[in-house]
N, C-alpha and C positions, 0 to 999 in steps of 0.2 A: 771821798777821802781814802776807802780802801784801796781804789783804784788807782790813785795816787802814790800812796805809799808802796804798793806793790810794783809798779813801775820804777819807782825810786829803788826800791831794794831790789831789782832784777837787775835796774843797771850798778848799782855800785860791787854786787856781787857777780858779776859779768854772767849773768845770764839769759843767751839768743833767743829764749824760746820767744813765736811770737803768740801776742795776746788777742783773741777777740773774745766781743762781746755776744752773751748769749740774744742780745738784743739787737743784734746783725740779721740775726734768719726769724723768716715768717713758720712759726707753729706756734699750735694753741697746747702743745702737750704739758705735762708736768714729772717731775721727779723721773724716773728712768725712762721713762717712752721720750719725755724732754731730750736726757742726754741720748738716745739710743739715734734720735732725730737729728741731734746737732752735730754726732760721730757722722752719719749716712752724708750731712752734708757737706764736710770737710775731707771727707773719704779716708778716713780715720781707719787703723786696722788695729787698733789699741785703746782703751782708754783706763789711766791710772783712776783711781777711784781710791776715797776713805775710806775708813771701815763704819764709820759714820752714816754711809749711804747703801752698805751690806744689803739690810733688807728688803728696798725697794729695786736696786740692781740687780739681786738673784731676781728679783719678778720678770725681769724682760731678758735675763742671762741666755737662755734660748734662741732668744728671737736677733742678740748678740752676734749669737755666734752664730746664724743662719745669716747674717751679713755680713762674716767674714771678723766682723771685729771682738779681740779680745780685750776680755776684763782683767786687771791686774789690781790686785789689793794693796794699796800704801801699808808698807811697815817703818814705819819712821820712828826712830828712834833718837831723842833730845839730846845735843851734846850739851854737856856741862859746860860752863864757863862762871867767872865771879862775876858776880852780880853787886848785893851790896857785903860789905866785910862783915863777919861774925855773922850773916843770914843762911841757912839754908837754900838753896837753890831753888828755883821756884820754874819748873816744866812748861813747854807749851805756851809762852810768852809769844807774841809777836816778834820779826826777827828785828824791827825797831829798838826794842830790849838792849837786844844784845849790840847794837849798834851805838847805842848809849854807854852802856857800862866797856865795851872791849874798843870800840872805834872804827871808821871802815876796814883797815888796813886789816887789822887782828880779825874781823869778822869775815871777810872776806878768806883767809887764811882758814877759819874753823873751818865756816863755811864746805870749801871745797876737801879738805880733809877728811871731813865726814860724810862725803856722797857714792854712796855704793851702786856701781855697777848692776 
């Protein structure tokens, strides 16, 4: 289902990137040696990262950057939009949310508005 919706919401917000699945490549690793793995085999010179996954990513941040690839920490920052009237805003929704309460057309508009360089 997540996979789904994520696909849905790429394409309605017209976004190329493409997706694969960590379940494409053969390793037994976990948590950062996992992605430091899945970088090496896409020949990846980057990887965006939460700040969510901070302290097991400094664990292999090293070994990172001795293959070339950098870590770049997500700062994301939730645009507002109306949700339901006389509520509070409520952060960090699914962008399903806001596809419901604004519509593709307007979401798609936030959307790109608020994607910073």
């Amino acid at each position: 289902f997540i996979l789904e919706t994520m696909i849905f919401a790429m394409k309605y917000l017209d976004i190329k990137t493409e997706v694969r699945r960590a379940s494409e490549f053969v390793t037994n690793e976990k948590k950062g040696k996992l992605i430091l793995e899945l970088c090496k085999s896409v020949n990846a010179n980057v990887y965006l990262s939460g700040k969510g996954a901070m302290s097991y990513m400094q664990e292999v941040a090293d070994d990172c950057w001795k293959e070339g690839i950098n870590i770049l920490w997500q700062e994301f920052s939730h645009p507002e939009y109306e949700q339901l009237s006389g509520f509070n805003f409520v952060s960090g929704l699914a962008c399903l949310d806001m596809f419901f309460f604004q519509g593709l057309e307007n979401s798609r508009k936030i959307f790109w508005e608020n994607i910073r360089n």
